[in-house]
C-alpha positions as CSV (number, residue, x, y, z in Angstrom):
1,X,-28.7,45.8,-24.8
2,X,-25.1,45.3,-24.4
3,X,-23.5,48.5,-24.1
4,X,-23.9,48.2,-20.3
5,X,-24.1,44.3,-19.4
6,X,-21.0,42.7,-18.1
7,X,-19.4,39.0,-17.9
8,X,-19.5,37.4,-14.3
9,X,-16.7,34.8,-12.8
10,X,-16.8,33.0,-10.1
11,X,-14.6,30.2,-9.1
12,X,-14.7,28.2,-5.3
13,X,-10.7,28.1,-5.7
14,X,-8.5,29.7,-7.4
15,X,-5.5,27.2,-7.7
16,X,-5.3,24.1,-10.1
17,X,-3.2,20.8,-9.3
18,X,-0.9,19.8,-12.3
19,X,-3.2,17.0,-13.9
20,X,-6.0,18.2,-11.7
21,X,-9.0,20.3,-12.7
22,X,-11.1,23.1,-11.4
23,X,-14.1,25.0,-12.6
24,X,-15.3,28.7,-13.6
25,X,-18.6,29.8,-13.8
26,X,-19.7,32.3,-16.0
27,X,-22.7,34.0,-16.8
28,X,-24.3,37.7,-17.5
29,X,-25.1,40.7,-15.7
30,X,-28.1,41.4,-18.0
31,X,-30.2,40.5,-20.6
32,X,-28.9,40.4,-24.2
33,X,-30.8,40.8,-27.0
34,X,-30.9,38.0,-28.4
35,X,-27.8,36.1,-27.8
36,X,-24.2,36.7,-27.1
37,X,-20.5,34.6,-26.8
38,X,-18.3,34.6,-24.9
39,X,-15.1,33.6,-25.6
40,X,-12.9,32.1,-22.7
41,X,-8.8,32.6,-22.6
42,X,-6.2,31.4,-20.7
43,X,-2.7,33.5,-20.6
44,X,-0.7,30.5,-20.8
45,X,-3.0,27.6,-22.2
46,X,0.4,25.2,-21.2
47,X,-0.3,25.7,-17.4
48,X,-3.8,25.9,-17.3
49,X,-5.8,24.5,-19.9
50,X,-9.8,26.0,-20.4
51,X,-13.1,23.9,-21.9
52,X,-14.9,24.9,-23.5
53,X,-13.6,28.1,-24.8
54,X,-17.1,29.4,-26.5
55,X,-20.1,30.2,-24.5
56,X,-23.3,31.3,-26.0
57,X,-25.8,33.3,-23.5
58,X,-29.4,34.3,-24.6
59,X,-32.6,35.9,-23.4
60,X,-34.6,32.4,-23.2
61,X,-35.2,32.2,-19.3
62,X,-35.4,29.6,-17.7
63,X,-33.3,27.5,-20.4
64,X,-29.6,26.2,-20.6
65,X,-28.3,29.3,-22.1
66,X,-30.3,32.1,-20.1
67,X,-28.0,35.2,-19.2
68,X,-28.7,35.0,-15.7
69,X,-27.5,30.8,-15.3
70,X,-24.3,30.1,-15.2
71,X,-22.5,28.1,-17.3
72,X,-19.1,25.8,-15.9
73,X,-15.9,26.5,-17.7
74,X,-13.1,23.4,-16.9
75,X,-9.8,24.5,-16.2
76,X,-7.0,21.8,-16.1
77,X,-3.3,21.9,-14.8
78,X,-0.9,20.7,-17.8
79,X,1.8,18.7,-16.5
80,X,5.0,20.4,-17.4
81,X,8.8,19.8,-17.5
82,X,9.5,22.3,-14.5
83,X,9.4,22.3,-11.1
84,X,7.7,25.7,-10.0
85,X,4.0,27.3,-10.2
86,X,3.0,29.9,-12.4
87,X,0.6,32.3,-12.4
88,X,-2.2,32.1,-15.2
89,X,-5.0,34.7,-15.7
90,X,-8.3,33.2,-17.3
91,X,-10.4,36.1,-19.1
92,X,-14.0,36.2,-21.2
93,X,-14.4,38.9,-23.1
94,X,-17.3,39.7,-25.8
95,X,-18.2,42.4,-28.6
96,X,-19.9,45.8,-26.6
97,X,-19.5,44.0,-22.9
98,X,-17.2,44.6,-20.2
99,X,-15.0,41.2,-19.6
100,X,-13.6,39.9,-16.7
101,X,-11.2,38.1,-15.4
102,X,-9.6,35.1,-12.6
103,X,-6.1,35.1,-11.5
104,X,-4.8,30.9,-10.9
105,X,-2.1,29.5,-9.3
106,X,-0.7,26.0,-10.6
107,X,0.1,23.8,-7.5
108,X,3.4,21.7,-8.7
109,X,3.3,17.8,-7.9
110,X,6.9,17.0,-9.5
111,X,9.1,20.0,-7.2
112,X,12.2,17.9,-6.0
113,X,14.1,18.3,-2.2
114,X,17.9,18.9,-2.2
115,X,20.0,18.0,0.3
116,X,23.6,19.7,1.3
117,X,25.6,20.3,4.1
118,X,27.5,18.1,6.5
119,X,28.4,14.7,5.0
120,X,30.2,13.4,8.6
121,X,29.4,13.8,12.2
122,X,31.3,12.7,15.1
123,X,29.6,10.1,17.7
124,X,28.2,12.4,20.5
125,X,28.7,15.4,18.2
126,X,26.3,17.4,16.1
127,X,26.6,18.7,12.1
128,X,23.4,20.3,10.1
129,X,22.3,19.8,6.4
130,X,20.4,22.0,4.6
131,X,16.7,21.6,3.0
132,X,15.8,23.2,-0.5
133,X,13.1,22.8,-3.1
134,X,14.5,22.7,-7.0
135,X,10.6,25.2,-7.5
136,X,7.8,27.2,-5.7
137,X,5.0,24.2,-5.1
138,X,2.6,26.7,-5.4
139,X,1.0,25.4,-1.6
140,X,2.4,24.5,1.4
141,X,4.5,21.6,1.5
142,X,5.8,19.5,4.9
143,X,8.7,17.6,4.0
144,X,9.3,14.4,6.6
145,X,12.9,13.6,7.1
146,X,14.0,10.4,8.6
147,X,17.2,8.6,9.5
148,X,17.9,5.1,8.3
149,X,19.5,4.2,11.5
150,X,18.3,6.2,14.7
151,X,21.1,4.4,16.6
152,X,23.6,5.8,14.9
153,X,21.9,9.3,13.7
154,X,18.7,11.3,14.7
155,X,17.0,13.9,12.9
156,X,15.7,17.5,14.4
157,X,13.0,18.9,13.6
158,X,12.2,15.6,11.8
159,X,9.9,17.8,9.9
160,X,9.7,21.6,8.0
161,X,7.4,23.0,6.2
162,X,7.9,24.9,2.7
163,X,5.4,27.2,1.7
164,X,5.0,29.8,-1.5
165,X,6.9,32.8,0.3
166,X,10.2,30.9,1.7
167,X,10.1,27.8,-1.3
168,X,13.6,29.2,-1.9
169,X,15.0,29.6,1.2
170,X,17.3,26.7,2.6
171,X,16.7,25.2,6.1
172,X,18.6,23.5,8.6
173,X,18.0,20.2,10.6
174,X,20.6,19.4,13.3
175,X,21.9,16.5,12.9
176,X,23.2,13.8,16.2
177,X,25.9,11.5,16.0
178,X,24.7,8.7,18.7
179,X,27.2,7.3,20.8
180,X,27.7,3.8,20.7
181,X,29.8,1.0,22.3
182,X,31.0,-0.2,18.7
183,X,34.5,0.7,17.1
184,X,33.1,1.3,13.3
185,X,31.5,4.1,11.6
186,X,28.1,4.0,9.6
187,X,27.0,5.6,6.9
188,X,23.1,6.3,6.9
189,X,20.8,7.1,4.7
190,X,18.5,10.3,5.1
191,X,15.1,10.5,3.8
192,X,13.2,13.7,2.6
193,X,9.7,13.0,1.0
194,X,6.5,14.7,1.1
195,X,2.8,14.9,-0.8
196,X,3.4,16.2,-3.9
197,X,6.9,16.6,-3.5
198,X,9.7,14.3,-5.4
199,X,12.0,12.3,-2.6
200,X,15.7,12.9,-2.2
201,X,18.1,11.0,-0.3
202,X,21.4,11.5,1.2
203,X,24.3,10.2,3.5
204,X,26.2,11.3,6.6
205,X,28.9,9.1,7.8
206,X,29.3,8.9,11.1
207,X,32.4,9.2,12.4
208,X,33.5,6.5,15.8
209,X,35.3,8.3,19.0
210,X,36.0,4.8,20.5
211,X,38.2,4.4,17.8
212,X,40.3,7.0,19.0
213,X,40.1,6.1,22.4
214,X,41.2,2.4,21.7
215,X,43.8,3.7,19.9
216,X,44.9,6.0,23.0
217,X,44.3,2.8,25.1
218,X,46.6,1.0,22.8
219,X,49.3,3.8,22.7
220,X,49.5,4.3,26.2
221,X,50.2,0.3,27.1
222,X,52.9,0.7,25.0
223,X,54.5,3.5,26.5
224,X,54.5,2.0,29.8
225,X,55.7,-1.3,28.2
């Protein structure tokens, strides 16, 4: 009888990595008489992919297809041109039974950093730069930054975490211009990278104090010359 039997889905996770996979089960809340299908359907089949998209259940117990066994659907994460998760809902439905259904979340693996802000910062002084993410990675995501030269620049926090709820929102890291004994400027690099997450890179020149002083230095010898 399936006026009153129902579809069943259970999944152990409910996000799906882009070119990953994950699986549904499915099966029946009663007995049909003598077989039904199900048919399987993703919302947007170019996030989340499903396999097979036809089950067949029947009253043969124990056996493959018994009502009461459930059967694994595949679900795969389509890589995609952009950068930011979407939300796919994965239904069964069948004629005279009530369907169900699974909300997923696609977890992004090509989201990129930007970096802004300061370009320069004087030796002994501070400037900030600014973190952002070009999508929502659909999980958490600690971005490592590093300095190319920690004698001439350092990094704090060195590291900041991104997660579904402030993807968008920019944050800052401070950084140091080191004081050094040279007279020249350097430019160094900074490094953002992260699992999952596509590297950026960026510059900040720093800019030399003993310059100035020499120059002082210079200035004032000739004066009392």
């Amino acid at each position: 009888d399936t006026s009153s039997m129902s579809i069943i889905l259970t999944a152990a996770s409910t996000t799906v990595s882009e070119g990953g996979t994950a699986t549904v089960n499915v099966k029946l809340s009663s007995e049909p008489s003598p077989s039904l299908t199900v048919t399987m359907a993703s919302s947007n089949a170019a996030s989340i992919s499903a396999s097979p998209l036809t089950l067949t259940f029947d009253n043969v117990c124990p056996g493959a297809q018994c009502w009461s066994t459930n059967q694994v659907v595949t679900l795969t994460g389509v890589e995609d041109a952009n950068q930011s998760s979407e939300s796919v809902t994965i239904s069964a439905s069948a004629p005279a039974t009530t369907g169900a259904s699974l909300n997923f979340t696609t977890i992004e693996n090509d989201t990129s950093v930007v970096l802004g802000g300061a370009v320069s910062v004087t030796e002994g002084g501070v400037a900030f730069i600014t973190v952002t993410l070009t999508g929502d990675p659909g999980a958490d995501r600690t971005i490592t930054l590093t300095s190319s030269d920690t004698s001439a620049l350092i990094l704090f926090p060195p590291t900041i975490t991104f997660t579904p709820s402030n993807w968008n929102n920019p944050q800052t890291v401070q950084v140091t211009g080191v004081s050094d004994v040279n007279t020249i400027g350097e430019t160094v690099t900074i490094t953002a990278a992260g699992a999952g997450i596509t590297t950026a890179t960026g510059t900040v020149n720093t800019v030399d104090t003993n310059v100035f002083d020499l120059v002082g230095q210079l200035l004032s010898t000739r004066e009392a010359l």
